[in-house]
Structures are given as structure tokens and as C-alpha cells.
N, C-alpha and C positions, 0 to 999 in steps of 0.2 A: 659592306652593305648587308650581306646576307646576314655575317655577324649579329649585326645590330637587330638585324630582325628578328632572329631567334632569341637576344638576348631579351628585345622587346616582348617578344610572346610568352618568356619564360616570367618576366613579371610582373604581365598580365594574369597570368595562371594562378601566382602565389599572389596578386592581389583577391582575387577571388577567390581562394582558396580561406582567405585571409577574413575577407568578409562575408564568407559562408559559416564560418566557426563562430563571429562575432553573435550571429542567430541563432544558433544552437547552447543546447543546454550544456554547463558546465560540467566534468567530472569533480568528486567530492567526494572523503574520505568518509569513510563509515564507521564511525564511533573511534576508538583507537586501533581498528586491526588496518594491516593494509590493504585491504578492499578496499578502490572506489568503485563506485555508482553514479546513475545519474541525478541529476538535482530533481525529478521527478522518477517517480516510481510508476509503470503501468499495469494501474489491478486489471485483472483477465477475468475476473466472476461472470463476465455477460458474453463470454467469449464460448463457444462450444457448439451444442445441438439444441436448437430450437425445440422449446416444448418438454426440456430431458433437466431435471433438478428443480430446486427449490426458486432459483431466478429464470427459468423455461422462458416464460411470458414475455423477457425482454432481451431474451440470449441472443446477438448474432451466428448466424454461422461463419463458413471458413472462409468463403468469397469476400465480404463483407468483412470478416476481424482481419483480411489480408490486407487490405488497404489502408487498415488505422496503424497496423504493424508496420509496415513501408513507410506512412510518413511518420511514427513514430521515430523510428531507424534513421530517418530524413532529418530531424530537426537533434539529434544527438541524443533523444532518448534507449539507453541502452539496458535499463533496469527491470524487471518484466515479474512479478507475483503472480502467485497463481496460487491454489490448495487442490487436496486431492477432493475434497466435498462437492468443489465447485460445478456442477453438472452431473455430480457421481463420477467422476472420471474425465467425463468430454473435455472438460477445458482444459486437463493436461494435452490430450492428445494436439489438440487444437495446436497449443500453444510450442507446443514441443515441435510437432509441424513447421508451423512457419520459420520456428526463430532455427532448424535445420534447413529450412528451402532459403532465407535470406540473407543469413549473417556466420561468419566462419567462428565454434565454438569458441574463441578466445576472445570474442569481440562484444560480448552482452553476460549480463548476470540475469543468473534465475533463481528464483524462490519460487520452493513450494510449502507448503505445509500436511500436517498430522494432527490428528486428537479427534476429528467430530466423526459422528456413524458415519459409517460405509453400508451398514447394510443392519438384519436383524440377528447373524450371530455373536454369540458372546464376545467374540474378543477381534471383532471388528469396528473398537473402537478405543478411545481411551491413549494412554501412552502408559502401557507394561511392555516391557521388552519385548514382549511379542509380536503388539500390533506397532511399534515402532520399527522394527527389523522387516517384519512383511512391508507394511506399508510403502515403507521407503524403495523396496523392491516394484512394488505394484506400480507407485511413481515413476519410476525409471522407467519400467516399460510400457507407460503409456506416453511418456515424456522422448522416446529416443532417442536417452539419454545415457552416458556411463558415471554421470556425478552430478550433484545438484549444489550449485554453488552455496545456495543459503536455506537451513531447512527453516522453519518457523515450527517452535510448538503451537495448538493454533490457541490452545489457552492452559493456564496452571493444570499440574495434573489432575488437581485436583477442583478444576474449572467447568465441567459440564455435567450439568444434571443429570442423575441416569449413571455415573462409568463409577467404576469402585476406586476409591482412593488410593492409588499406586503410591507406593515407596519413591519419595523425590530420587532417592539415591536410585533405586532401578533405571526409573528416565535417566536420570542423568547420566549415568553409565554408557548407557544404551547410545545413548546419542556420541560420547563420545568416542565408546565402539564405532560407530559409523562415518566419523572420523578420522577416525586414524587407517581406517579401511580403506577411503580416498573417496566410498559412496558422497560423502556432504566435507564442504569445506569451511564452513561456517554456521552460527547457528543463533537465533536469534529467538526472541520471546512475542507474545502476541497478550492482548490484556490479560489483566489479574492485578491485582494488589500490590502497592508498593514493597509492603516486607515481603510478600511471598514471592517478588524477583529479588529480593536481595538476598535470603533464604538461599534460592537456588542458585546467586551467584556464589555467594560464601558457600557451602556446600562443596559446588564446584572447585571453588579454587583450592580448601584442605585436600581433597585427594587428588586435586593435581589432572582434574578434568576439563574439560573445553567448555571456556565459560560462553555465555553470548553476548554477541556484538551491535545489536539493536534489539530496540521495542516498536513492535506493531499495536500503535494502543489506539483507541478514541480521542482526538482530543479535532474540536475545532470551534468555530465562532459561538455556538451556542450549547456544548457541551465543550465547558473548562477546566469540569474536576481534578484532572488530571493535573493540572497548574500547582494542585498543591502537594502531594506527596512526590509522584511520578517522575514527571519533568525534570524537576531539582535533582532527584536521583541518581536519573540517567545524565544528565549529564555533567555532574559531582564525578562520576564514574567513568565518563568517557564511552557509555554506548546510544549509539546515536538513534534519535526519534524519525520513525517513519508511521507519522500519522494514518489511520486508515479514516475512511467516511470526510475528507477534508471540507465539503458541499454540505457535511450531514443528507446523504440520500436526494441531493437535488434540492434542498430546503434552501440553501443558500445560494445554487441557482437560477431562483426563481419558477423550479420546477412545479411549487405550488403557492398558489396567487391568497397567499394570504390565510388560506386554513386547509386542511386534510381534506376537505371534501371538493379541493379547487385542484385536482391533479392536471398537469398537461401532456405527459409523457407514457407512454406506454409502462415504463415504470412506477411511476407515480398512483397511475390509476388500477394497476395492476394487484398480484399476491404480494409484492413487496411495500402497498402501502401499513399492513398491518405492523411488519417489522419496525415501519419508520414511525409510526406512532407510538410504538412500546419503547424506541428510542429514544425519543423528543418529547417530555413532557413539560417542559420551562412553561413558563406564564409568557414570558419574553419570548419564545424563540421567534415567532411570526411579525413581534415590532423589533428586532434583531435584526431579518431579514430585511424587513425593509430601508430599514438603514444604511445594508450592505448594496442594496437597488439605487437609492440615493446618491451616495456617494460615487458608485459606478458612474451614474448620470450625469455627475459632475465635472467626472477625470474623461468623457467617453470612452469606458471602458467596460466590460460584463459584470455582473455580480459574480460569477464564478473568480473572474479573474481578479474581484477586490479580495475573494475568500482565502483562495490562494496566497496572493502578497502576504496578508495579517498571518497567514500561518507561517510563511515566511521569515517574518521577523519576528516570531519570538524563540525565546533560548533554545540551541539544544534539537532546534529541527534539523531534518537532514534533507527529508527525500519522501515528500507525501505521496501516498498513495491514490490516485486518480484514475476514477473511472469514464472513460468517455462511450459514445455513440456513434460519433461521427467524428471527422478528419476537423473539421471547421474548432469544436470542440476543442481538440487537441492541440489546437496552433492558439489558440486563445490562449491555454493553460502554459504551455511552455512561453510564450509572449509575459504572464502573467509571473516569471522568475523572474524580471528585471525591472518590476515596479517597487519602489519606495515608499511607503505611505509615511506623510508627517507623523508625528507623535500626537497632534492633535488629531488628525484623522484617527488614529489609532485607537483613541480613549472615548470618541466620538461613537466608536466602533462599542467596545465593551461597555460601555459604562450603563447600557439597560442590564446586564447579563445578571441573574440573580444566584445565592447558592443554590444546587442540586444535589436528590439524593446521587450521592455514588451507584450508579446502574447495578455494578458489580456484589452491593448490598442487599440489590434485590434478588439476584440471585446469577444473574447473567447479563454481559453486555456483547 
């Protein structure tokens, strides 16, 4: 009798264990290296010190990013972005913090990134060997870290206005200097131009350097450009897309009701509404939007989490990057990995979308 009881209670345990798993996000391979990751990425940008960077105005602090981290952790999300821009530092610190107080270092990946100013001297910026080698030190120790799983460049070297045009081969060196050191174990790219990652991957692979294993680019319901060089590229090649801005800045949802001067969100109405108007300038995006409201109302389900699905299903995606605010938020988004949209929802979906310039033409995305 006892027997049986313990046998009962043992699968009991692995029932639950069983449909604990069934809720949680998948792991997924990341372009062709062996890293997996989770089916969602958790961007950190709003994670650090209140009031301290260019997103200040919407930043939580550590009380507050602790709990989106825990149920993050909670629902199998294990994938975690971050850059060193992001609060000037804080949001490493931040993020290096918890993901030490919650999780044993073999049990999450972390990205960070390089390339944008740190500050007003010369070579605190850019990616020359110099501010790549510092940098990545500076990372670590705000990170309380010995290695960072995936670095990001955060754009071509020759990507932000302002920094002198580095020798691809320098970066590329450098980075895989940092490599083979044990500092970074992988290493992936962040917008820029189709030939000028394919450049740096060919580049890479003649001398026999660490190519990278994803793209952090722009791409989602009402910016598609990427659909025509990009996408195809990456995954011709086998490196996997980890969309950033998947919402477009809360456009997609529903953060603003119809035009830029309808913000809801301390975001929205904030310093980062200017960025999101230099971003989104379609004729469509705001009848885009609404479509995506529609169709939620249909499935009962959020516009976030119809934004989500469509990115979903198209080629080549891996693991977008998603920013939340809240725990509510974040159980939406992961919920929104296991929706299906028809093919006619789908086409329902894009078929306002009109062509755009390539952001990157204008000088910066």
C-alpha cells in the first residue's frame, strides 16, 4: 500500500512537471551553432535606474525588473539582451544582478552589446579594437560576469553617424580575439545592410574567424523591408533572426490609439515618442494597427499577442525580442508562441503594408 502510494505521488509529480513544461516556452536552436535559446528573447532597455539614459522616463528599477525576471524564469523564458548603451551601464548592472541572485550560470543566455557612445571621449565609441576590448571588459564588470554568451555588434562598423569607419577586418579580429579568449562565446550582428553582413560574414570565414550566428534587425508588422534582402539571407545561411521592436514601440500594441499624439503609456508619451515617429513613417502603419486590434477581437486575444504570432510565422524567425512592463504583459507574449494564424488572417494582416524607404538609407535605424 505504501508502495503504491509513493508510486502514486511520483506520477503525480511528473504529471505536473509534465504539464508545467507544456506552458513554457520552447528551447530553439539558434541559426546553425549549438546554442539554444528561448522562443522569445527578453530585451532589458527599460530595466536599470530610473531617470539615468536615453529610455530614463520609462526605466524600471531592480524591485520591479525582479519580478518580470522571476516570472520570466517562470514560464521558460531563459534568453535575456541587454547592451552596454542601455542606461549608460545601469541595465547591465541591473540585469547581471538578478540573472546571479536567480538562476545558476548554465541555466540562461545573455547578450550584450557594443558600438554606440559611452560617453564624449574619442574612442569610447565605435568598434576599433580598442573600444571593443575595453568595452567588453567594462561589460563584464558591470555584468558580474566571467563570459558573455553572445556579444552583438550593435550596428555595421561602419553604422553610426559620428564614429570613423574601422577596418571590417580590425572588428572582426577583435571580436574573434574575444573568442577564443573565452570572454564571448558567440557573436551575432544587429542592423545594417544585407551585403554589408554578408561582407562581414565572408570576410570572416577566409581567415578562418568566428563568423555570427544571428541578426538583431528591425523587422515587424509594419516595417517589412527587411523581407526583401535580409531575411532571405539569413536564413539561406543558416543564422537565425531575432527581430528587435516586434510591437514597433507599442504601435502594434495599441499603445497609441490611432496617431502619435494618442500616447497611453508612460512610454509612448514620453522622450521615446520622437524615436518612434522617426521610425514609423508608412501612410499604413496606424490602418495596419488597427487590423491587428480587429483580428485580436475576433480570436479574444491582445494586439500584442496577434503581433507576436505573424512574426512567428514567417521565415527564418527564431526568438524576438520583447520588451515588457509588466508580468501580465509577459504571460500574454509567451501565451502568444502557440497561436497559429490562418493564411488568410495572415494576408488580411499585410496586405495594407505599402513599400518603405529602407530606414538604414536614411542614414540610421
Amino acid at each position: 500500500e505504501m508502495l503504491r502510494s509513493l508510486v502514486g505521488s511520483e506520477m503525480c509529480i511528473r504529471d505536473s512537471i509534465i504539464s508545467g513544461v507544456k506552458n513554457m516556452l520552447k528551447p530553439v536552436q539558434l541559426g546553425k551553432s549549438g546554442l539554444r535559446v528561448s522562443k522569445l528573447c527578453l530585451g532589458t532597455m527599460n530595466f536599470g535606474e530610473p531617470g539615468v539614459g536615453h529610455q530614463g522616463d520609462w526605466t524600471l528599477g531592480i524591485n520591479e525588473s525582479r519580478e518580470i525576471f522571476k516570472a520570466a524564469i517562470d514560464l521558460g523564458l531563459f534568453y535575456f539582451d541587454c547592451a552596454d548603451v542601455y542606461g549608460v551601464g545601469a541595465c547591465e548592472k541591473i540585469v547581471g544582478k538578478l540573472l546571479r541572485e536567480l538562476l545558476p550560470r548554465d541555466e540562461y543566455v545573455l547578450t550584450t552589446k557594443v558600438a554606440m557612445p559611452l560617453g564624449a571621449a574619442a574612442n569610447k565609441s565605435g568598434l576599433s579594437r580598442k573600444h571593443i576590448i575595453e568595452g567588453v571588459d567594462n561589460s563584464l564588470k558591470r555584468l558580474g560576469h566571467d563570459h558573455i554568451d553572445q556579444l552583438i555588434i550593435h550596428r555595421h562598423p561602419h553604422g553610426v553617424p559620428g564614429q570613423v569607419e574601422t577596418p571590417i577586418e580590425e572588428t572582426l579580429e577583435a571580436l574573434h580575439d574575444l573568442v577564443k579568449a573565452g570572454k564571448v562565446l558567440y557573436l551575432g550582428g544587429s542592423s545594417m545592410f544585407a551585403w554589408q553582413f554578408a561582407e562581414l560574414q565572408l570576410t570572416a570565414e577566409i581567415h578562418g574567424w568566428t563568423k555570427f550566428i544571428s541578426m538583431q534587425n528591425h523587422y515587424n508588422l509594419i516595417y517589412r523591408e527587411e523581407e526583401r534582402e535580409m531575411n532571405p539571407y539569413c536564413e539561406k545561411t543558416g543564422v537565425g533572426l531575432t527581430p528587435w521592436s516586434p510591437l514597433a514601440r507599442g504601435i502594434l500594441a495599441g499603445a497609441y490609439k490611432g496617431g502619435f499624439a494618442e500616447g497611453t503609456t508612460n512610454r509612448s508619451k514620453g522622450m521615446d515618442r520622437k524615436r518612434t515617429e522617426g521610425l514609423y513613417r508608412g501612410q499604413n502603419d496606424f490602418k495596419i494597427a488597427d487590423r491587428v486590434i480587429e483580428l485580436a477581437e475576433k480570436y479574444g486575444k491582445t494586439a500584442a499577442q496577434i503581433s507576436v504570432a505573424w512574426l512567428l510565422s514567417k521565415p527564418g524567425v527564431t526568438s524576438p525580442v520583447v520588451g515588457v512592463s509588466k508580468v501580465s504583459q509577459l504571460e500574454d507574449l509567451v501565451a502568444a508562441t502557440e497561436i497559429n494564424l490562418t493564411d488568410e488572417d495572415i494576408t488580411y494582416l499585410e496586405e495594407k503594408y505599402q513599400p518603405l524607404d529602407n530606414l538604414l538609407s536614411l542614414g540610421y535605424s
